[in-house]
Backbone and ligand atoms as CSV (ligand in chain L), in Angstrom:
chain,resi,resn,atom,element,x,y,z
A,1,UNK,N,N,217.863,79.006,146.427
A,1,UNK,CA,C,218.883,78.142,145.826
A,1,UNK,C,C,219.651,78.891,144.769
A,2,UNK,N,N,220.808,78.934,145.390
A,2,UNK,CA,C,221.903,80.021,143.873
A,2,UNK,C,C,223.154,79.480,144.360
A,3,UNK,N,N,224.437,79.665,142.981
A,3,UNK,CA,C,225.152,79.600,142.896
A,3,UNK,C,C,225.310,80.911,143.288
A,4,UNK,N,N,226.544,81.670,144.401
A,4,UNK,CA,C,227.172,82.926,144.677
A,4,UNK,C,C,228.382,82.724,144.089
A,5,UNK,N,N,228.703,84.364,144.108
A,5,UNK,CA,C,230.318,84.612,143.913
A,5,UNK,C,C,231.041,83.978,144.782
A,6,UNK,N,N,232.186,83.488,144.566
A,6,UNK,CA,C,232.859,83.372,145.626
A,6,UNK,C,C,234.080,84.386,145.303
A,7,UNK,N,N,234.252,84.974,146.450
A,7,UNK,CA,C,235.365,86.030,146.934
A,7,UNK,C,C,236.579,85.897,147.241
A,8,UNK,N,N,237.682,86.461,146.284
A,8,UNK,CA,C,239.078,86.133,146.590
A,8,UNK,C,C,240.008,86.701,147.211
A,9,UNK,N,N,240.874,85.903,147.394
A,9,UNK,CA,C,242.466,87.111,148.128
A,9,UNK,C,C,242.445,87.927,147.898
A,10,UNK,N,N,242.305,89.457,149.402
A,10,UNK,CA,C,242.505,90.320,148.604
A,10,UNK,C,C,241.080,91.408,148.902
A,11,UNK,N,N,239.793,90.336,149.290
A,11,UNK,CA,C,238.852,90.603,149.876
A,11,UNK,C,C,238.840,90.676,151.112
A,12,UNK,N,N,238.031,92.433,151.912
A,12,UNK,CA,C,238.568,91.766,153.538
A,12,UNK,C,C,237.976,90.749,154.440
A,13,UNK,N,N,236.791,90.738,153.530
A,13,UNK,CA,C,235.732,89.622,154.763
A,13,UNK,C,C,236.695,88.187,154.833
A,14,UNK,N,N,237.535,88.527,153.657
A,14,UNK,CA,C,238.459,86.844,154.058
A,14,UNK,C,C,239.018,86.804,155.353
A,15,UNK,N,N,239.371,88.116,155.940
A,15,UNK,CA,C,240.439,88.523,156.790
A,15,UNK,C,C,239.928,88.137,158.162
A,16,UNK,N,N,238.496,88.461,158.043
A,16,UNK,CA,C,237.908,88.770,159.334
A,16,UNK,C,C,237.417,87.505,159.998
A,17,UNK,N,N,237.218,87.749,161.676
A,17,UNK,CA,C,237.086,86.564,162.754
A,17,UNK,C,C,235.428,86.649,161.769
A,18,UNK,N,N,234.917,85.251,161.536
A,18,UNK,CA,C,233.042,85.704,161.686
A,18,UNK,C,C,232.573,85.158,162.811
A,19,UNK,N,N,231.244,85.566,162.385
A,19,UNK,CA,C,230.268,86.027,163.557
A,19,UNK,C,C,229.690,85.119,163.868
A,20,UNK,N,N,229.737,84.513,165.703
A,20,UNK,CA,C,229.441,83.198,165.722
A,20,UNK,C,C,227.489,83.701,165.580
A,21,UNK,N,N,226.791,82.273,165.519
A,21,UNK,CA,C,225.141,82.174,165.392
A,21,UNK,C,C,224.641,81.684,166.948
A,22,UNK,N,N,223.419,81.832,166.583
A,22,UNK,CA,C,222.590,81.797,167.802
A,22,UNK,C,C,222.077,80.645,167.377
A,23,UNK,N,N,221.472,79.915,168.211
A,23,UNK,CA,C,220.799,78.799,168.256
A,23,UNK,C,C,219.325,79.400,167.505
A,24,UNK,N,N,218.572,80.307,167.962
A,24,UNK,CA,C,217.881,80.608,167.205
A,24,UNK,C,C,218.098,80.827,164.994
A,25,UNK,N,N,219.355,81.704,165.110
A,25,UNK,CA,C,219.924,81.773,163.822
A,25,UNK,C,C,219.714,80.969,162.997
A,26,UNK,N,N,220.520,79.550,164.018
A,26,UNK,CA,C,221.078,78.216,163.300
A,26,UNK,C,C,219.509,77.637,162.561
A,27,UNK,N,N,218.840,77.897,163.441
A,27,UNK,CA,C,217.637,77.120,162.939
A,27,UNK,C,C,216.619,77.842,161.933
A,28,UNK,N,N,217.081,79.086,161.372
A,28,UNK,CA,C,216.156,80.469,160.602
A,28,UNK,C,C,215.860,79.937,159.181
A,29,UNK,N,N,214.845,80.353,158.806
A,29,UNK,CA,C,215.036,79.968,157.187
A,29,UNK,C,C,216.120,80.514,156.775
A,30,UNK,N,N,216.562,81.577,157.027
A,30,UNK,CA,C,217.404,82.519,156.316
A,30,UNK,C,C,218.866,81.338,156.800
A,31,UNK,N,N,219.152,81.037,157.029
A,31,UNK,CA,C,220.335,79.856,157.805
A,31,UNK,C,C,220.098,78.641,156.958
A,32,UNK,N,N,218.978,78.521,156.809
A,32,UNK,CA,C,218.966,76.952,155.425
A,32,UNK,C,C,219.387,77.555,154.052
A,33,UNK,N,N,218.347,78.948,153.874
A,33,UNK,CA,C,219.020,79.504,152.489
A,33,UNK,C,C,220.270,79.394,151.970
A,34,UNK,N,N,220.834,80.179,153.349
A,34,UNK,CA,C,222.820,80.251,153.154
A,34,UNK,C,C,223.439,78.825,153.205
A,35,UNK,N,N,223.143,77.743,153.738
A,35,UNK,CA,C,223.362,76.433,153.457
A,35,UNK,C,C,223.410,75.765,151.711
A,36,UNK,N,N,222.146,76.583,151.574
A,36,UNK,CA,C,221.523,75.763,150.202
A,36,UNK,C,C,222.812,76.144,149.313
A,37,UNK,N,N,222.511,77.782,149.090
A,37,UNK,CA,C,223.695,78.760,148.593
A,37,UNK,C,C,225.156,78.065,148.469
A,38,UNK,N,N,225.717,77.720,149.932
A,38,UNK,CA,C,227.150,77.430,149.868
A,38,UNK,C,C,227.597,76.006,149.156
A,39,UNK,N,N,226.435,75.012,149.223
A,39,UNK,CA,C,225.884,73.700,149.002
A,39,UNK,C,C,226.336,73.609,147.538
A,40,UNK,N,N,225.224,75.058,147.027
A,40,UNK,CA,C,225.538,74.952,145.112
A,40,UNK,C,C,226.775,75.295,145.215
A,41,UNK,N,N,227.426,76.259,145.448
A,41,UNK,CA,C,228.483,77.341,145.153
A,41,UNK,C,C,229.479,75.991,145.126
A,42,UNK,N,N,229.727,75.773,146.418
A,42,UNK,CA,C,230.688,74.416,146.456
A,42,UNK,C,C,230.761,73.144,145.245
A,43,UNK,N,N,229.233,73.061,144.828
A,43,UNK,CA,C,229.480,71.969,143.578
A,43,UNK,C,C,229.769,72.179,142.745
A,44,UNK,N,N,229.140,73.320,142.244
A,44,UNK,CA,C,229.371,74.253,140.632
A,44,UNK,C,C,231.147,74.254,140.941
A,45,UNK,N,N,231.257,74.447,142.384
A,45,UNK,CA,C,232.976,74.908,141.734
A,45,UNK,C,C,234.159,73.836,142.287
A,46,UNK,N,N,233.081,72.524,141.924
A,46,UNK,CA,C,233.711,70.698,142.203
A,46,UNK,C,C,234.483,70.927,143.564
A,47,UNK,N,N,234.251,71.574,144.503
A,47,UNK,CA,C,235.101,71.936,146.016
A,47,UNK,C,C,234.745,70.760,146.692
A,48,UNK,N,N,235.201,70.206,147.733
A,48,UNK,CA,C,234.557,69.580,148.917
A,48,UNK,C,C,234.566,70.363,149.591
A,49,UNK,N,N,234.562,71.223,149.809
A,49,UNK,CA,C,234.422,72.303,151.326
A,49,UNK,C,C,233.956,73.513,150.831
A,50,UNK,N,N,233.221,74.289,151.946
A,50,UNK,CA,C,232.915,75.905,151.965
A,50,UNK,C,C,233.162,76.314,152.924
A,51,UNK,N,N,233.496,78.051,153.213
A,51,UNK,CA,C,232.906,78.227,154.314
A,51,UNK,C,C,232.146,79.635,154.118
A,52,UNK,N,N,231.378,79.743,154.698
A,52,UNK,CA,C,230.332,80.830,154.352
A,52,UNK,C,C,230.899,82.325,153.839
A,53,UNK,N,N,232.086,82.918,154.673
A,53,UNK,CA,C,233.008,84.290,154.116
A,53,UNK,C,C,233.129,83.800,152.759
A,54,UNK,N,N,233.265,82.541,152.286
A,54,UNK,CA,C,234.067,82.448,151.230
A,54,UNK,C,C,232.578,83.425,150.074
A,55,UNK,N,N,231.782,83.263,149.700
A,55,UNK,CA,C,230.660,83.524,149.351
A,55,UNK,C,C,230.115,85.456,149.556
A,56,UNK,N,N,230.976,85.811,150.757
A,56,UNK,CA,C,230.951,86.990,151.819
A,56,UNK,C,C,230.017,87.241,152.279
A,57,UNK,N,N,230.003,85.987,153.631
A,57,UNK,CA,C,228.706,86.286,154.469
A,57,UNK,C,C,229.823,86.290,156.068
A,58,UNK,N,N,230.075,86.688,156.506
A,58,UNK,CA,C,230.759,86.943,157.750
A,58,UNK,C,C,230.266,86.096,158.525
A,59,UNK,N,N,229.376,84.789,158.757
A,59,UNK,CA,C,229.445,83.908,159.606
A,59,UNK,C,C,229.952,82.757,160.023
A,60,UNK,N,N,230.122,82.082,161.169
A,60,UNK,CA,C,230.638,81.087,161.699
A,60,UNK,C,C,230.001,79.641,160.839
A,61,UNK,N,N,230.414,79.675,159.630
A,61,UNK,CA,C,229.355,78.321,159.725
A,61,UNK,C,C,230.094,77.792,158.099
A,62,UNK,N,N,230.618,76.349,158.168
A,62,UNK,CA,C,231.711,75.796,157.330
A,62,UNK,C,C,230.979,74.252,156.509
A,63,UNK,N,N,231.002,73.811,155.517
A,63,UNK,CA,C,231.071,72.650,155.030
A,63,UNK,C,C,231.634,72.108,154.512
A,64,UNK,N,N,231.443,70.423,154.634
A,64,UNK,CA,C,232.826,69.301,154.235
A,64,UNK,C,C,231.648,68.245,153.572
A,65,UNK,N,N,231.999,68.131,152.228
A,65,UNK,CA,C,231.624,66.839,151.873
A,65,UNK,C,C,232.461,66.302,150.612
A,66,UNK,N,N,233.128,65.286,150.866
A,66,UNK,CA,C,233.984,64.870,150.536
A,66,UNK,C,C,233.438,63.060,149.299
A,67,UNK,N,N,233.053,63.446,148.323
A,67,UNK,CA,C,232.685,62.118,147.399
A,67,UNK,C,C,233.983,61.436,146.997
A,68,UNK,N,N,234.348,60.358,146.763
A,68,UNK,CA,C,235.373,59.587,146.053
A,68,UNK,C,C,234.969,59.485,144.423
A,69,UNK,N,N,233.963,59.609,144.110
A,69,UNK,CA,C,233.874,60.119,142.466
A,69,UNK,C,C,234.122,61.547,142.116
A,70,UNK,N,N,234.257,62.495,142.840
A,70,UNK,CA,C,234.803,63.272,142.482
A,70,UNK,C,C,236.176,63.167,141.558
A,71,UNK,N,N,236.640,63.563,140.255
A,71,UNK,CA,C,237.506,63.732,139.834
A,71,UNK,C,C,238.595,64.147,140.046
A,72,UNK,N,N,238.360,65.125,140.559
A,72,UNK,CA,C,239.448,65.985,140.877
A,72,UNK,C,C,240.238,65.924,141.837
A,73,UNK,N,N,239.658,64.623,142.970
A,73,UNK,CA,C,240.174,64.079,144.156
A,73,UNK,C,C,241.070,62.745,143.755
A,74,UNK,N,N,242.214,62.315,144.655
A,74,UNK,CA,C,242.206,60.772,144.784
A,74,UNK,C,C,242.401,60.243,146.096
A,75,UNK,N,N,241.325,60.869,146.256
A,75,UNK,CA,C,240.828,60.008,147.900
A,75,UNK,C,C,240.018,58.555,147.521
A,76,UNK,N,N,239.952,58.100,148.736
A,76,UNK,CA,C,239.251,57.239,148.751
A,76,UNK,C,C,237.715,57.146,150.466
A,77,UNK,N,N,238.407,57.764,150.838
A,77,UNK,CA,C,237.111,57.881,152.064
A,77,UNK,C,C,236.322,58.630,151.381
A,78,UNK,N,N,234.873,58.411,151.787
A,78,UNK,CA,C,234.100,59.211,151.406
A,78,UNK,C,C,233.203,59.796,152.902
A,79,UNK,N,N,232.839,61.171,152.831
A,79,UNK,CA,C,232.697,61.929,154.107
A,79,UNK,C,C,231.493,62.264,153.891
A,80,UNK,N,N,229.968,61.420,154.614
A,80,UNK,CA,C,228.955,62.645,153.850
A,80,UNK,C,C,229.247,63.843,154.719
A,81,UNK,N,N,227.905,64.962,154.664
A,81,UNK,CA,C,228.000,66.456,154.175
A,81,UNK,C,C,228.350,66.320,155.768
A,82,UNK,N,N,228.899,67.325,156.251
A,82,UNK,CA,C,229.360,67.818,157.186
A,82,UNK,C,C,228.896,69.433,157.854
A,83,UNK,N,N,228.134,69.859,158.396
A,83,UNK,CA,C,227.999,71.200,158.549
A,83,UNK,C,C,227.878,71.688,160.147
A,84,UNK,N,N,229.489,72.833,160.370
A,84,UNK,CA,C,229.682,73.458,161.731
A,84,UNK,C,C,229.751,74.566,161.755
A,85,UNK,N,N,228.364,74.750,162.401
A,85,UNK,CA,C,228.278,76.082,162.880
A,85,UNK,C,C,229.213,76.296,164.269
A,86,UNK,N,N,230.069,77.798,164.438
A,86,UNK,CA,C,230.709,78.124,165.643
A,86,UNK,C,C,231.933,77.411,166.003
A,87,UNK,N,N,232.297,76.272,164.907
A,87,UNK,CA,C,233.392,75.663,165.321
A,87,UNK,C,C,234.403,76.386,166.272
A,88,UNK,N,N,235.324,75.244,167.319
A,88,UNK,CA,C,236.012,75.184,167.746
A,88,UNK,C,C,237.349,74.637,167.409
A,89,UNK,N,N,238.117,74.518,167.325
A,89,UNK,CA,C,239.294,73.328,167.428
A,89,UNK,C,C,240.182,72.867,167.703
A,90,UNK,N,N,240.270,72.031,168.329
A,90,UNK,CA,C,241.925,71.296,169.612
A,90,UNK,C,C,242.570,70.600,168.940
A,91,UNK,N,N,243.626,70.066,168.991
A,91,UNK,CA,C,244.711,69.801,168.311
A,91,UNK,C,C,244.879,68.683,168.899
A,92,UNK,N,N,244.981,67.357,168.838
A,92,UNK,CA,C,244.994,65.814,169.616
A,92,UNK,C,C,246.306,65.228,169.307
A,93,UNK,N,N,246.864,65.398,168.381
A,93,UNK,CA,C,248.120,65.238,167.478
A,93,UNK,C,C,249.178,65.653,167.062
A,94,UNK,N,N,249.815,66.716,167.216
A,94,UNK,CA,C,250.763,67.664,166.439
A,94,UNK,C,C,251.692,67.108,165.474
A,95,UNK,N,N,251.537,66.394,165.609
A,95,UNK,CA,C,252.530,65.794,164.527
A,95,UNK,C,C,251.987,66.145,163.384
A,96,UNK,N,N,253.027,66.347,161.940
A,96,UNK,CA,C,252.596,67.186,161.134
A,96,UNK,C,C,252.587,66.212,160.010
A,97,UNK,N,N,251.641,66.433,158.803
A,97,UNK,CA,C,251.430,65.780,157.534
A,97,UNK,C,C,251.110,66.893,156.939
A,98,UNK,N,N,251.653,66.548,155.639
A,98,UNK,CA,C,251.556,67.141,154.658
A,98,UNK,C,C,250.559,67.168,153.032
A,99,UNK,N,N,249.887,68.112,152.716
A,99,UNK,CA,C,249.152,68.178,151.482
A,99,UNK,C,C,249.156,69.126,150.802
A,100,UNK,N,N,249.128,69.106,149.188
A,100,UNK,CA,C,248.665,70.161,148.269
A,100,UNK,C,C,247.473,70.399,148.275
A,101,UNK,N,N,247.609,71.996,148.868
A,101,UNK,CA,C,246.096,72.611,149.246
A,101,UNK,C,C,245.736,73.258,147.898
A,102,UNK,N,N,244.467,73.559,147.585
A,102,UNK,CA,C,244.211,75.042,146.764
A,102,UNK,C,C,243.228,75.406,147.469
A,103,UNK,N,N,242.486,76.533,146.970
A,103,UNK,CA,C,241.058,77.408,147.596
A,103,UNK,C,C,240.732,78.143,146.619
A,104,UNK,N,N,239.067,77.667,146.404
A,104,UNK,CA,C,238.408,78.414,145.580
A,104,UNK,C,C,238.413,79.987,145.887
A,105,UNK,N,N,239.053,80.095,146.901
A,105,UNK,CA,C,239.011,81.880,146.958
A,105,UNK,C,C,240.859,82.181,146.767
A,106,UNK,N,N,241.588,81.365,146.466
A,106,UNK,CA,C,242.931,81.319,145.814
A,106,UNK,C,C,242.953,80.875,144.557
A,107,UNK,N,N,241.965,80.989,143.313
A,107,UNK,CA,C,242.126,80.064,142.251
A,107,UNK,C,C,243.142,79.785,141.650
A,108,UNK,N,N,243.785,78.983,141.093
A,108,UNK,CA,C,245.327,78.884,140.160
A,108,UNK,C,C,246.259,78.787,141.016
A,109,UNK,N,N,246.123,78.277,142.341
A,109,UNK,CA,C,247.358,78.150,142.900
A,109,UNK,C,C,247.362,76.930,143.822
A,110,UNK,N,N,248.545,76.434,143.894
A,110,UNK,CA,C,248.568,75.374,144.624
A,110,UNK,C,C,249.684,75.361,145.661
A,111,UNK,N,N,249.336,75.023,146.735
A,111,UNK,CA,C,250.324,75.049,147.917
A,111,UNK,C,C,250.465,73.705,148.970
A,112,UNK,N,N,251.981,73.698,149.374
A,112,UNK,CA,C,251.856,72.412,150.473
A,112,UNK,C,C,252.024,72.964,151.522
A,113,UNK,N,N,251.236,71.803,152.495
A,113,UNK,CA,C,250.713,72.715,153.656
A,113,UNK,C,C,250.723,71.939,154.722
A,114,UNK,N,N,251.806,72.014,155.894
A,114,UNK,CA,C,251.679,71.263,156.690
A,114,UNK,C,C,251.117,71.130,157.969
A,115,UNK,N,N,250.039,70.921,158.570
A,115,UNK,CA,C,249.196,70.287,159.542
A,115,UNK,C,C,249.373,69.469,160.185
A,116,UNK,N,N,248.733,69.551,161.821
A,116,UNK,CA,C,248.130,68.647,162.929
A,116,UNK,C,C,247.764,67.204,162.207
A,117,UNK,N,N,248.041,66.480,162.462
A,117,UNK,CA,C,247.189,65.324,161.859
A,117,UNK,C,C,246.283,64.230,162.428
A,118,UNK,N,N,245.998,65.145,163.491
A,118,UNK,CA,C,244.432,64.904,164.458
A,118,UNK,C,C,244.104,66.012,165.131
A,119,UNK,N,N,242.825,66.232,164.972
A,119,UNK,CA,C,242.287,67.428,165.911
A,119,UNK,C,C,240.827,66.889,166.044
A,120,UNK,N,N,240.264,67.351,167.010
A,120,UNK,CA,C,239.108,67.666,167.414
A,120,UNK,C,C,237.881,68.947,167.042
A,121,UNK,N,N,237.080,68.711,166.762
A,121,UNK,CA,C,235.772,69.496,166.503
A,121,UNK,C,C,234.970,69.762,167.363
A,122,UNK,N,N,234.889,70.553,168.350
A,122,UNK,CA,C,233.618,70.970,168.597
A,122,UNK,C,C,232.430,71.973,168.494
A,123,UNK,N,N,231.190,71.584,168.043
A,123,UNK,CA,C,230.763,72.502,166.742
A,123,UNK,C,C,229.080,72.866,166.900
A,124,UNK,N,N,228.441,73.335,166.558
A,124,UNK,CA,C,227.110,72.957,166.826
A,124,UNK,C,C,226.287,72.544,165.259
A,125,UNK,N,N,225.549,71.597,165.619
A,125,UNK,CA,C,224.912,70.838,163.791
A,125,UNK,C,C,223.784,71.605,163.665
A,126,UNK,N,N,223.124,71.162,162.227
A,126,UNK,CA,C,221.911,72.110,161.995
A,126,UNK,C,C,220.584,72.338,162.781
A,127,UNK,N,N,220.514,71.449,163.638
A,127,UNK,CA,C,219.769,72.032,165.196
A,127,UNK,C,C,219.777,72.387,165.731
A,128,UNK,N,N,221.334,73.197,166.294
A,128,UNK,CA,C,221.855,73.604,167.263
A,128,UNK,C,C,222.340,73.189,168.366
A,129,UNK,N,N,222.967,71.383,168.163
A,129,UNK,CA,C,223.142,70.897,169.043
A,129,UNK,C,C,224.081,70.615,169.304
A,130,UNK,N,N,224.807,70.582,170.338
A,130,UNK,CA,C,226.268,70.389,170.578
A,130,UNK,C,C,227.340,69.397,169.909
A,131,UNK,N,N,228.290,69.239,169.134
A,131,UNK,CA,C,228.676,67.945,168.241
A,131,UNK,C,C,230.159,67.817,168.535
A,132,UNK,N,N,230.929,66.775,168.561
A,132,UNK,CA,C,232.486,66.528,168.648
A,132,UNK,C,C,232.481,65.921,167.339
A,133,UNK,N,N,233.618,65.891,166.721
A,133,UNK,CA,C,234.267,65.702,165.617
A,133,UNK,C,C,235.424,64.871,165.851
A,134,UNK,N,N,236.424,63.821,165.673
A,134,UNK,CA,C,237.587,63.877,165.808
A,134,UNK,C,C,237.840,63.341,164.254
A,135,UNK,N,N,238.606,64.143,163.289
A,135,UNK,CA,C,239.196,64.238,162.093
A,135,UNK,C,C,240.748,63.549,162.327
A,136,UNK,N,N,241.040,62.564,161.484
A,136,UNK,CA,C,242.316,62.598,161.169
A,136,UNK,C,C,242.589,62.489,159.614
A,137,UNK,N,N,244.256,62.189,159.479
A,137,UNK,CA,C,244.793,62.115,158.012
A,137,UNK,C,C,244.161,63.489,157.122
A,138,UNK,N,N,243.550,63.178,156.196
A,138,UNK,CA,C,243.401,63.955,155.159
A,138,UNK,C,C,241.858,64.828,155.500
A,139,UNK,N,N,241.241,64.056,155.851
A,139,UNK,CA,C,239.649,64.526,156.542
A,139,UNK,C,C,240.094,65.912,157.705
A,140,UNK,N,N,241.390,65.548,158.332
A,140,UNK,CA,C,241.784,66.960,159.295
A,140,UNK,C,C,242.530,67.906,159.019
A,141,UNK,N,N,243.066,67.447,157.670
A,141,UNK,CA,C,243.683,69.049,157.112
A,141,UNK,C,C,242.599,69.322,156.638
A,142,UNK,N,N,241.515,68.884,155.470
A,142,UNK,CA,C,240.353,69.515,155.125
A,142,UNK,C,C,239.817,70.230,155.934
A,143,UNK,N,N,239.447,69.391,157.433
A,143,UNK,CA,C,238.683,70.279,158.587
A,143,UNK,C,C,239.457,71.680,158.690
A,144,UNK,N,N,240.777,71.365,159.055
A,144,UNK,CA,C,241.416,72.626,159.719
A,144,UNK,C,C,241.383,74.057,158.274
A,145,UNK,N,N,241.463,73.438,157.164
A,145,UNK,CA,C,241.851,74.463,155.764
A,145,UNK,C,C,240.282,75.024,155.770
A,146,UNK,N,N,238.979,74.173,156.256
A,146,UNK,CA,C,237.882,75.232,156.093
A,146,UNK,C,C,238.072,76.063,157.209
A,147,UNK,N,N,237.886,75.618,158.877
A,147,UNK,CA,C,237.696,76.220,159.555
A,147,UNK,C,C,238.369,77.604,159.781
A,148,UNK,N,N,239.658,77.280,159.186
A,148,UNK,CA,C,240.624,78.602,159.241
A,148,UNK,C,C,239.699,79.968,158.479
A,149,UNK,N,N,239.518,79.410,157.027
A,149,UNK,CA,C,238.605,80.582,157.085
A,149,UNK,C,C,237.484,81.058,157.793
A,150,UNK,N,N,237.020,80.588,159.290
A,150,UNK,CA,C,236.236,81.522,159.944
A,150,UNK,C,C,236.756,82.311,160.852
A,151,UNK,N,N,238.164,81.685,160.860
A,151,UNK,CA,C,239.233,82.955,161.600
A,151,UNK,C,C,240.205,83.700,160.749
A,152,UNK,N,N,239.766,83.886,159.585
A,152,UNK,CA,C,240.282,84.779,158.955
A,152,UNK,C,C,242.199,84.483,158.158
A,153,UNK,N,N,242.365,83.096,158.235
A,153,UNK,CA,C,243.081,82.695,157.898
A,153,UNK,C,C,243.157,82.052,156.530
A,154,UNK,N,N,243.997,81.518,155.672
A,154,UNK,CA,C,243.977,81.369,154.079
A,154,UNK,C,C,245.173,80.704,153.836
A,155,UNK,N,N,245.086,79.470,153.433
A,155,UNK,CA,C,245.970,78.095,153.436
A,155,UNK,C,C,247.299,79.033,152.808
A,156,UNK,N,N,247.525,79.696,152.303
A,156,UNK,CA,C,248.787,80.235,151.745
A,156,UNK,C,C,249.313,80.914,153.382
A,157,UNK,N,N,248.794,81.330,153.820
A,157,UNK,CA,C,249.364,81.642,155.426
A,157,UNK,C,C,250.642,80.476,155.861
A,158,UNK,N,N,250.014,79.637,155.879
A,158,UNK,CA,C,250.852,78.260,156.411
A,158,UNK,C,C,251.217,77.534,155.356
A,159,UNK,N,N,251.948,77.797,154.315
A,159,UNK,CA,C,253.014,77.480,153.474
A,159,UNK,C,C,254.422,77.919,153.832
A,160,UNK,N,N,254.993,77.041,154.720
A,160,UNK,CA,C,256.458,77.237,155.172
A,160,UNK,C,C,257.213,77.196,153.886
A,161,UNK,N,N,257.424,76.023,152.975
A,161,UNK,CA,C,258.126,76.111,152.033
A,161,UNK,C,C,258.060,76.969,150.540
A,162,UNK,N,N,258.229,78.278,150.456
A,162,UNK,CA,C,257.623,78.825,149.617
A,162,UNK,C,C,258.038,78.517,148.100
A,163,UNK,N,N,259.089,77.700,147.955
A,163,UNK,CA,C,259.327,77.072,146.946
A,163,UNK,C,C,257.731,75.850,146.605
A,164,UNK,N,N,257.145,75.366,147.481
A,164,UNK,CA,C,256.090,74.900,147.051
A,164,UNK,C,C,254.459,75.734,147.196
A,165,UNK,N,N,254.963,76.883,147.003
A,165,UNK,CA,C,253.550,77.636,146.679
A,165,UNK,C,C,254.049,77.950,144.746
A,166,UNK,N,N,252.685,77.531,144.273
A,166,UNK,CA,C,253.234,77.862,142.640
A,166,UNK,C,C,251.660,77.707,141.642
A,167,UNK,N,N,251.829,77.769,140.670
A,167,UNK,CA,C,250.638,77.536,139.807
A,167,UNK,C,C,249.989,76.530,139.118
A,168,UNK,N,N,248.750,76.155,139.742
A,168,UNK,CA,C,248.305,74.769,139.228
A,168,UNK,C,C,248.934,74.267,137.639
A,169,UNK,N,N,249.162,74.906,136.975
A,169,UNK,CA,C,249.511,74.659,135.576
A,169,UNK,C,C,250.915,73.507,135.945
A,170,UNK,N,N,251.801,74.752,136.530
A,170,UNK,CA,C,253.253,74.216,136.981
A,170,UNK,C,C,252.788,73.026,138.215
A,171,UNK,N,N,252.045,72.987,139.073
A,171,UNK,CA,C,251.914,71.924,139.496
A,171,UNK,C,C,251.794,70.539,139.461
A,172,UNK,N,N,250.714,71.185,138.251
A,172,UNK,CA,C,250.329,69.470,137.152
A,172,UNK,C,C,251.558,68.899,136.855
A,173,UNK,N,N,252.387,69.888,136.517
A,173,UNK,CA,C,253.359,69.523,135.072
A,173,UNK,C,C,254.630,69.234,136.010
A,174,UNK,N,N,254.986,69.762,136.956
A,174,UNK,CA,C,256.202,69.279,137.639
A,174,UNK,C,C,256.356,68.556,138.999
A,175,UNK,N,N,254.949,68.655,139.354
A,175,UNK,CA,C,254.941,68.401,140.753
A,175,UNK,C,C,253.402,67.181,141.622
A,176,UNK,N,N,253.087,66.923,140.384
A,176,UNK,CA,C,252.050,66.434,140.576
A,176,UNK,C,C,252.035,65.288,141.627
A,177,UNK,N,N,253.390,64.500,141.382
A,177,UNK,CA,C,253.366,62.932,141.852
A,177,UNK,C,C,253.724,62.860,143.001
A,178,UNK,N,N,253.936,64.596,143.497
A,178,UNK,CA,C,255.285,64.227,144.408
A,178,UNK,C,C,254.880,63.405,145.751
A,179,UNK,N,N,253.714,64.135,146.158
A,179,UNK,CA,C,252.590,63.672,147.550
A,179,UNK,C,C,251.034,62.631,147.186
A,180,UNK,N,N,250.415,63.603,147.879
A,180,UNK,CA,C,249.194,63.199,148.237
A,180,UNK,C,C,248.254,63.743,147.704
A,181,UNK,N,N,247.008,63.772,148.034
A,181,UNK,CA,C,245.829,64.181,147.369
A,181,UNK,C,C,245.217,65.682,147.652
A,182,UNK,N,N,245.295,66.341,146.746
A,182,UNK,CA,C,245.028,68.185,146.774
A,182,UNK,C,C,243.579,68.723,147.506
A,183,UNK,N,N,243.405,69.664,147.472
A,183,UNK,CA,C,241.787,70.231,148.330
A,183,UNK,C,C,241.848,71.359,147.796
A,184,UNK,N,N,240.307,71.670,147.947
A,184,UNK,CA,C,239.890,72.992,147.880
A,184,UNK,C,C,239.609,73.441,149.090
L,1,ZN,ZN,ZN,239.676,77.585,151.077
């Protein structure tokens, strides 16, 4: 049980595809450890989401848990813990919605980011057993903003409007009201 570093822009393991797990893997002590690990890392740093690179472990394996007492949110669904190993993901929706993203491996910055606003999951859970997902609204940009980092992708990628990539400070202060509810 530890709080890890988490690793920023700039690092290459952000860059990289990771490494899907084995069914054996999924089920290793060493596979609960890195759970426990991403579990703290994620609270200590008030996130709803991880995904394991973020920490720099090069594997396939992401979490979502989403509280409505969280502060720093103004959601209102609450998501318990969520954990996909090997994710997949299809797109059910294209139609696009919009949110102010951040990432604990982007600190101080805030970006809008427009997304699918339904997709599909298919994933394997902490048994190794086959799982579908279908995410919409705000629960599927979350999905899609972790999973990206196991393909090496980083919510500032998909900021079309670069007038709305800027600094949480300036965000608070000019831009706060404009949308919806932010992520890590
Ligand atoms: Zn992130």
């Amino acid at each position: 049980m530890a709080v890890r570093k988490v690793i920023r822009m700039g690092h290459p393991t952000l860059r990289k595809v990771a490494g899907k797990l084995t069914k054996q893997e999924i089920q290793s002590e060493e596979t609960k450890a890195l759970l426990q690990d991403m579990f703290d890392t994620m609270l200590e740093q008030g996130g709803i989401g991880i995904a394991a690179p973020q920490i720099n472990v090069s594997k396939s394996v992401a979490i979502i848990q989403i509280n409505p007492d969280n502060d720093r949110y103004d959601v209102e669904e609450e998501v318990p813990m969520l954990v996909f190993f090997n994710p997949e993901i299809e797109i059910l929706d294209k139609t696009k919605q919009g949110f102010w993203e951040g990432c604990l491996s982007v600190p101080g910055l805030r970006g809008y980011v427009e997304r699918p606003q339904k997709v599909k999951v298919t994933y394997l859970d902490i048994e190794g057993q086959k799982q579908e997902l279908i995410a919409e609204d705000f629960l599927a940009t979350v999905v899609q903003h972790e999973l990206d980092h196991l393909f090496g992708k980083l919510y500032i990628d998909r900021v079309t409007d670069r007038e709305k990539l800027m600094f949480e400070d300036e965000y608070l202060t000019f831009h706060q009201d404009e949308d919806e509810p932010e992520i890590d």
